[in-house]
C-alpha positions in Angstrom: -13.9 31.9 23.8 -13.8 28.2 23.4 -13.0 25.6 20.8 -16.5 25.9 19.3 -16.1 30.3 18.4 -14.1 30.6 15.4 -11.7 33.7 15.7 -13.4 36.6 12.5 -12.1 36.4 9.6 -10.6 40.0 8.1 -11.4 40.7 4.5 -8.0 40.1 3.4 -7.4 36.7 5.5 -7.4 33.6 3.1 -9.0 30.4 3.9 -6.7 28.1 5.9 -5.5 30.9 7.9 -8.4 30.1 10.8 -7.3 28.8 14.1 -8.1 27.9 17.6 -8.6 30.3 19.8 -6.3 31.1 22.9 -3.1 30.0 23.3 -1.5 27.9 20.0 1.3 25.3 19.0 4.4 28.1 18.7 2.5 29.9 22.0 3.2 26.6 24.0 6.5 26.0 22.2 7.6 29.0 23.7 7.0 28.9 27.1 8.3 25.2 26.8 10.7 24.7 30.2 14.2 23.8 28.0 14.8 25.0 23.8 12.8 23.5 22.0 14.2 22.1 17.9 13.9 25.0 15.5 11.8 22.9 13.4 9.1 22.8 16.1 8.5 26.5 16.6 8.4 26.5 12.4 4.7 26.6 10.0 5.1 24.4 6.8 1.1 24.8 6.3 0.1 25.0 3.0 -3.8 25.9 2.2 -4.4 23.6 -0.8 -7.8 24.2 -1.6 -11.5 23.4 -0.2 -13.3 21.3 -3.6 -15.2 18.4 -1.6 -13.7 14.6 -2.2 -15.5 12.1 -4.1 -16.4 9.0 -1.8 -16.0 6.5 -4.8 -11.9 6.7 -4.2 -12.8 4.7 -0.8 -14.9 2.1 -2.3 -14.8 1.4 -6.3 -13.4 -1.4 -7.4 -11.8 0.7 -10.9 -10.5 3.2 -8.2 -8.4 0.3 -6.5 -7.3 -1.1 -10.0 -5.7 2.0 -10.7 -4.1 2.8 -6.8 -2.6 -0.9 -7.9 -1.3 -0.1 -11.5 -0.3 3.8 -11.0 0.5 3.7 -7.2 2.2 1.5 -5.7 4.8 0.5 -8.3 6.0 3.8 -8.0 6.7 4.8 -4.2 8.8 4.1 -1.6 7.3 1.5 0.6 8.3 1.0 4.3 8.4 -3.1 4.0 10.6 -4.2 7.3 13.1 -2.7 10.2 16.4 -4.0 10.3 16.1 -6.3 13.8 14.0 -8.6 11.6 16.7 -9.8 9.5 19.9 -9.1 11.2 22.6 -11.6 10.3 22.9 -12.7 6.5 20.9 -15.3 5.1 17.8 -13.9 7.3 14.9 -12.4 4.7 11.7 -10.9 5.5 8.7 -11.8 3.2 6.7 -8.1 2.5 3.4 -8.3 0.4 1.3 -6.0 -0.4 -1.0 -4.7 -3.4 -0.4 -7.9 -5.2 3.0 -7.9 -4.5 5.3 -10.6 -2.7 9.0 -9.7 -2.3 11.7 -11.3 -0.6 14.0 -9.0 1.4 17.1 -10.9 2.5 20.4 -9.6 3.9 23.5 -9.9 2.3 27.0 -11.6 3.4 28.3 -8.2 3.5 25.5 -6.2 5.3 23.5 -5.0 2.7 19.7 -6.3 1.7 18.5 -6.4 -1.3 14.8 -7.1 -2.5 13.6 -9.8 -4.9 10.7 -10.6 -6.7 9.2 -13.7 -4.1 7.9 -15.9 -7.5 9.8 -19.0 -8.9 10.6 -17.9 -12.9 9.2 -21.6 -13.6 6.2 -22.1 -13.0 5.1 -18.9 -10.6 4.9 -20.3 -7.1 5.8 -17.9 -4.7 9.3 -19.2 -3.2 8.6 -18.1 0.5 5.4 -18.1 2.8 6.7 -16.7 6.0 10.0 -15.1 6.8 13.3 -17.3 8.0 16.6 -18.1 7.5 17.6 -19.5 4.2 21.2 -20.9 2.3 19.3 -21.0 -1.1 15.7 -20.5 -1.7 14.0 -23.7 -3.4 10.9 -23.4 -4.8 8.7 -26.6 -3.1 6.9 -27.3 -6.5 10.0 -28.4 -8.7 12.6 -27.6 -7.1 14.3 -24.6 -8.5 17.1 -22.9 -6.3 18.1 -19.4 -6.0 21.0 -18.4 -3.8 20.7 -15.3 -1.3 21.9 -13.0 -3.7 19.5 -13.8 -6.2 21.9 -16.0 -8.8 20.1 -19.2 -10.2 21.6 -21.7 -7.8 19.8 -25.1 -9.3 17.1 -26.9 -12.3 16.1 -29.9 -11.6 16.5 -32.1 -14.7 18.4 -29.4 -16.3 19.4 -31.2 -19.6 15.4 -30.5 -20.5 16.0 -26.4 -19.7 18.9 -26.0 -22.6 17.2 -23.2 -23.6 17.6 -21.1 -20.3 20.7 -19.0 -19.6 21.8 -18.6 -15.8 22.3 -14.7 -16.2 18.7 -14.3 -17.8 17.2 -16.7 -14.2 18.3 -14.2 -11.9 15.6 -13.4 -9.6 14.1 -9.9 -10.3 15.0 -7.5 -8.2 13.2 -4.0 -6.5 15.1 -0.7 -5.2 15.6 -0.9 -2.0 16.5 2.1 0.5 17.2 2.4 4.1 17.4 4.8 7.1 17.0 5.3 10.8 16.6 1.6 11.2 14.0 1.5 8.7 14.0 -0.7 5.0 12.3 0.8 2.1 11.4 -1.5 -1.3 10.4 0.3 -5.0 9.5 -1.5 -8.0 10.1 0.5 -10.1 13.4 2.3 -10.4 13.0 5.7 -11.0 12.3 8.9 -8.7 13.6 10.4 -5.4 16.1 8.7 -3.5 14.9 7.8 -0.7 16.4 10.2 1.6 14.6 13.1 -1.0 11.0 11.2 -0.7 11.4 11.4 3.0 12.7 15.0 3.2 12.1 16.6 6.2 12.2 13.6 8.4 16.2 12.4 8.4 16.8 16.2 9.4 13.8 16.4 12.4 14.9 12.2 13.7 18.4 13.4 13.9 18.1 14.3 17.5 15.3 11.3 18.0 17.8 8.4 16.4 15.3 5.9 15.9 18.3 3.5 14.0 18.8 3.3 18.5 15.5 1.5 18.8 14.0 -2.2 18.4 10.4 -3.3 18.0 9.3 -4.0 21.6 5.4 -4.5 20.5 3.7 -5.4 17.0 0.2 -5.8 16.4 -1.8 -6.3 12.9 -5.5 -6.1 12.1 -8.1 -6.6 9.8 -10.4 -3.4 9.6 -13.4 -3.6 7.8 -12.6 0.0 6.0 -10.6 1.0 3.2 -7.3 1.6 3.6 -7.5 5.2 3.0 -10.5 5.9 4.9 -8.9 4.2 8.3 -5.6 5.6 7.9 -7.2 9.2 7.4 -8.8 8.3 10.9 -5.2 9.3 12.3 -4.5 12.2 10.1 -6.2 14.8 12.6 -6.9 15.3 16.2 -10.3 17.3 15.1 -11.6 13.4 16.2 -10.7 13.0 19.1 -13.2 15.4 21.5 -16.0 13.2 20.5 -14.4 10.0 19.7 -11.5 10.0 22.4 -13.1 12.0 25.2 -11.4 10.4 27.9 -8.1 12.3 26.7 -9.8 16.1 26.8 -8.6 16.8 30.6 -4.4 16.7 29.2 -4.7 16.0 25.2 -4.8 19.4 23.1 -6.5 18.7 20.4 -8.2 21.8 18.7 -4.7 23.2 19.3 -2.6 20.9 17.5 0.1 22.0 14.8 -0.6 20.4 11.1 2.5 21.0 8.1 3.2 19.4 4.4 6.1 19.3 2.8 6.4 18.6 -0.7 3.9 15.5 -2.1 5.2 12.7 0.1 5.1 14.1 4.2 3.2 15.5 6.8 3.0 15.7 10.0 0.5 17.0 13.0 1.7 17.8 16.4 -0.3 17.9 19.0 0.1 18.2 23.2 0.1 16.9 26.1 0.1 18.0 29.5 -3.2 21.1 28.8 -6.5 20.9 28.8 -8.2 20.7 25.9 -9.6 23.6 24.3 -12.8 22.6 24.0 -13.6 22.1 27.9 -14.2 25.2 30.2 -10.8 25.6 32.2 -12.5 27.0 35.4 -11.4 25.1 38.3 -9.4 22.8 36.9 -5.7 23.1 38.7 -3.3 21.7 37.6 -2.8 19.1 39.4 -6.3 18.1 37.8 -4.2 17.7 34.7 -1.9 15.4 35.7 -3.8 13.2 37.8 -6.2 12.7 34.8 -3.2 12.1 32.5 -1.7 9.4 34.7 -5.2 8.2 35.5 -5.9 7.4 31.7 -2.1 7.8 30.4 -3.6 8.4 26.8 -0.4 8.0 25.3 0.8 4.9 25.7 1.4 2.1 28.6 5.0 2.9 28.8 4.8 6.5 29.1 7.0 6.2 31.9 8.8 2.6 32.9 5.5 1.0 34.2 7.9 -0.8 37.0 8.6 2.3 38.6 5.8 5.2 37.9 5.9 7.5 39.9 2.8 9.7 41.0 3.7 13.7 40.0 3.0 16.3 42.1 2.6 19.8 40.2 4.8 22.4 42.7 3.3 25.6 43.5 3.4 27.9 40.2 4.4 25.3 37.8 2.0 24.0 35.0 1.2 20.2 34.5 3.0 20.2 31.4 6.7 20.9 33.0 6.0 19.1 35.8 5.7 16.0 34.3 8.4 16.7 31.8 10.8 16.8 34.9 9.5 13.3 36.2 10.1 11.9 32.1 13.5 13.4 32.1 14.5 11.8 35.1 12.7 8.6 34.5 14.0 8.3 31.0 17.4 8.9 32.2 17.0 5.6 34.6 15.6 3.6 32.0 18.0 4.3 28.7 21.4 5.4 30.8 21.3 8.2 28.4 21.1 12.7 29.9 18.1 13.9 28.8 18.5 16.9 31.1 18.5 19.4 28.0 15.3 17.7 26.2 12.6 20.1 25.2 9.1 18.9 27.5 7.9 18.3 23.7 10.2 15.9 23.0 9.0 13.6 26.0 5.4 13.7 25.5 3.6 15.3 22.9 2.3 13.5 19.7 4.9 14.5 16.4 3.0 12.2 14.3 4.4 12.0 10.2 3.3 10.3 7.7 5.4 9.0 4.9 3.2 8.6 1.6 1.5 6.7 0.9 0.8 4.3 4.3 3.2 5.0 6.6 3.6 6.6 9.7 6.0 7.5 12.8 5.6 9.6 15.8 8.8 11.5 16.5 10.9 12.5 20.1 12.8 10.7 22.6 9.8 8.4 24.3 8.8 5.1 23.3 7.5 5.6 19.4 4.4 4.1 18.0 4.8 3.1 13.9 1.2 2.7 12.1 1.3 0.6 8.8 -1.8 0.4 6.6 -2.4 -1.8 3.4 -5.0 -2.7 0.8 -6.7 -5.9 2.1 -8.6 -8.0 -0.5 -11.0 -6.0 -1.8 -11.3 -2.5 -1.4 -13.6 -2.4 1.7 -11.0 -4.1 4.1 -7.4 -3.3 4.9 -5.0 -4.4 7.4 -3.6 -2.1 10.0 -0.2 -2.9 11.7 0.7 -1.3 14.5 4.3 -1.2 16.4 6.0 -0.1 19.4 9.8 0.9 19.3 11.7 1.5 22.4 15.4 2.7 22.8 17.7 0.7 23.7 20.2 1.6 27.1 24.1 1.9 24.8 25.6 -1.0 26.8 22.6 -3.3 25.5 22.9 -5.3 22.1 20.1 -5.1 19.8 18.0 -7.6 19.9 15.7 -9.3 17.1 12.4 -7.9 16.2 9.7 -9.8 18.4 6.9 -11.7 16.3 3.9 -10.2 14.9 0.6 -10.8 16.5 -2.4 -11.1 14.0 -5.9 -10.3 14.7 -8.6 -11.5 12.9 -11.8 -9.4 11.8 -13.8 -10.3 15.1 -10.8 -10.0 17.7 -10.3 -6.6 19.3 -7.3 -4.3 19.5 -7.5 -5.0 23.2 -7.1 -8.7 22.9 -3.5 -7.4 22.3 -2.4 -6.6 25.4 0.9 -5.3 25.0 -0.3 -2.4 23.0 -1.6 -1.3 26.7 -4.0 1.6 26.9 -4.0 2.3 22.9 -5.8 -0.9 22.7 -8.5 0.6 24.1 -8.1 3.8 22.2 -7.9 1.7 18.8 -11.0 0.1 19.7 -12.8 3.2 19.9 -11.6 4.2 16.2 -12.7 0.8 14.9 -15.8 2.2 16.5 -16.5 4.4 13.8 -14.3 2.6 11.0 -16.8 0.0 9.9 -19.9 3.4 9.6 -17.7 5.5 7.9 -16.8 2.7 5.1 -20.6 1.7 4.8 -21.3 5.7 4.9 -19.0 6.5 1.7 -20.7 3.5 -0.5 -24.2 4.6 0.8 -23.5 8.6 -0.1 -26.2 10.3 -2.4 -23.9 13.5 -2.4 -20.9 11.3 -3.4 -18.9 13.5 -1.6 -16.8 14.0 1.4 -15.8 17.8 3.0 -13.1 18.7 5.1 -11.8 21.0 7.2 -8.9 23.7 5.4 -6.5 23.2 8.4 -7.1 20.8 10.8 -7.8 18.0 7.7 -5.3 19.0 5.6 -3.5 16.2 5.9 -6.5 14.3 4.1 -6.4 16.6 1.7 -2.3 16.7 1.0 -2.6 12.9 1.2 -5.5 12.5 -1.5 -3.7 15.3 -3.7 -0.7 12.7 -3.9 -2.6 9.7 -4.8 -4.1 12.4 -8.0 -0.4 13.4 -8.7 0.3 9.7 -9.3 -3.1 8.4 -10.9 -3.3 11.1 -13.2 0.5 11.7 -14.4 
């Protein structure tokens, strides 16, 4: 049986409960060469219906409206990590939706969030992120200190009518964790640690607070936001899109969960074949050499100064065989034992997404963050993309590096230091563009997905409902 032969369904069996033949996520967990999390071996798969999506949600300009009015006010939004603004004074413009906010840390630590528009005469304050004593509006002057205060009217004696506590800049909720900074508009609903819920409990052991942004990369896609992050909700993709990664990626395999409205998560492996190709004489060896020849995670899969070509032993699979190699090579590169890691841990894909445009692989390897937001209209978006690495414990952090921008007609390979996911990237975009000219061009009007292996789409457009309709 191969990836294509759906296992029968009983009588009694309820949609969603289908699965890839052979052997599955908790199957591989099991025979995993150290203990894997709990949390790993655990289902949080929720069968939430099979109704076909309406395309107009990708492309309507009333659609959009709303997402800006009902949405985004409302959530937490991932707007900065902390090695962009480390010592006070620094602040970090984040826009998005309409919004512009300055995020600016504090003399004692903390950062707080405010409103980036001068309460004169509405020009935004700050352009590009910096250092700043006092932000000065370059129109007329106006000054704000760091903490928001009115600092400064020029010509004050014609402003008798305004009252210093009534100028304080307006200010958003702002939450924080595991190195990450959070802004809200509005202030009501979960804290943040609730919104996030599972993910402070699974990135306990994966301490992502430890890392700094080695790599970031933004884009302009010519697809709705939705529509192109959705393009990463699912592995179901990849076989045709992807199918360099087949010999060591498995897709048709992978493991897909929801918890509550606002995460999900698929996990999927590496180190096996792909269901969908015939295993016959493929050794394992095969597996690896194909997996270093294409190294379809990411360039720094293992410290590219010193890899190391793996040999599979006699009687041991691909998968722990390059899970020894990672152990050993991680060990070198962060000074840190990660003799009792789980094979998982080092090189499978634990991809979560944080509603509504956020996402961030989990374990102990070099992590890849995604970031998507609404570009100008609704049939554009920009897509950031960064790299965190750990840092060795006798090694100060150091500031976030610059953003790179690419423009509609550069690639995601003109970025080199994204290594081989450039390449991968470019063949998403691939499709991006057709799919977004596909919804608007639909006489059904509708989309239709998969009960398991898209139910992240599904969980995901469920949300954006809970939030447009309440």
């Amino acid at each position: 049986m191969d990836a294509e032969t759906p296992r029968d369904l009983g009588e009694n069996e309820m949609l969603g409960s289908a699965r890839c033949p052979g052997d599955g996520w908790i199957d591989l967990m099991e025979a995993d060469s150290r203990e894997v999390p709990a949390f790993l071996k655990t289902e949080h798969y929720e069968y939430l219906g099979s109704d076909p999506i309406s395309t107009e949600r990708y492309w309507h300009p009333d659609f959009a409206t709303a997402e800006n009015a009902k949405l985004w006010p409302y959530v937490w939004q991932f707007a900065a990590r902390e090695e962009e603004l480390p010592e006070p004074g620094d602040y970090v413009v984040f826009e998005n939706a309409g919004r512009s906010y300055l995020l600016v840390r504090q003399e004692d630590g903390a950062v707080r969030a405010f409103h980036n528009v001068c309460l004169h005469r509405g020009r935004k304050l700050r352009t590009e992120s910096g250092w700043a004593s006092e932000f000065t509006c370059p129109f007329h002057g106006f000054s704000w200190k760091p903490n928001g205060e009115l600092s400064n009217i020029p010509c004050r004696w014609d402003f008798q009518h305004l009252e210093d506590d009534k100028m304080k800049l307006p200010e958003a909720s702002v939450g924080r964790w595991g190195g990450y900074i959070f802004v809200r508009e509005a202030d009501e609903g979960p804290a943040l640690e609730e919104y996030l819920h599972p993910i402070p409990t699974h990135f306990k052991r994966w301490k992502h607070e430890e890392c700094v942004t080695t790599a970031w990369v933004a884009k302009v896609v010519p697809a709705n936001w939705k529509a192109t992050m959705e393009a990463f909700m699912e592995s179901y993709h990849a076989y045709v899109t992807h199918p360099q990664l087949m010999p060591f990626h498995g897709d048709a395999n992978a493991s897909y969960h929801v918890w509550g409205d606002h995460v999900n998560a698929s996990w999927s492996l590496f180190g096996v074949i792909s269901p969908h190709l015939d295993p016959t004489n493929k050794s394992q060896q095969w597996i690896v050499d194909e997996f270093e020849r294409y190294n379809g995670r990411t360039a720094d899969n293992f410290d590219a100064s010193a890899q190391v070509h793996v040999e599979v032993p006699e009687g041991l699979t691909a998968r722990r065989a390059v899970g020894e190699v990672a152990r050993l090579s991680y060990a070198k590169l962060y000074d840190q034992d990660f003799s009792d890691v789980s094979d998982s841990e080092l090189m499978d894909a634990l991809v979560y997404n944080v509603f509504p445009n956020f996402s961030l692989w989990g374990g102990f390897t070099p992590s890849i963050i995604y970031h998507w937001k609404p570009g100008p209209d609704p049939d554009h978006c920009i897509m950031e993309v960064r790299i965190l690495t750990r840092m060795r414990p006798d090694q100060p952090m150091p500031r976030c590096v610059p953003r790179k921008f690419l423009g509609l007609d550069e690639k995601w390979t003109d970025a080199p230091e994204l290594g081989v996911l450039g390449d991968v990237f470019e063949q998403d975009n691939g499709n991006l563009p057709y799919v977004q000219q596909g919804l608007k061009a639909s006489v059904t009007g509708q989309i239709q997905l998969g009960n398991y292996q898209e139910i992240r789409v599904r969980h995901f457009e469920n949300t954006i409902d809970k939030y447009l309709n309440r």
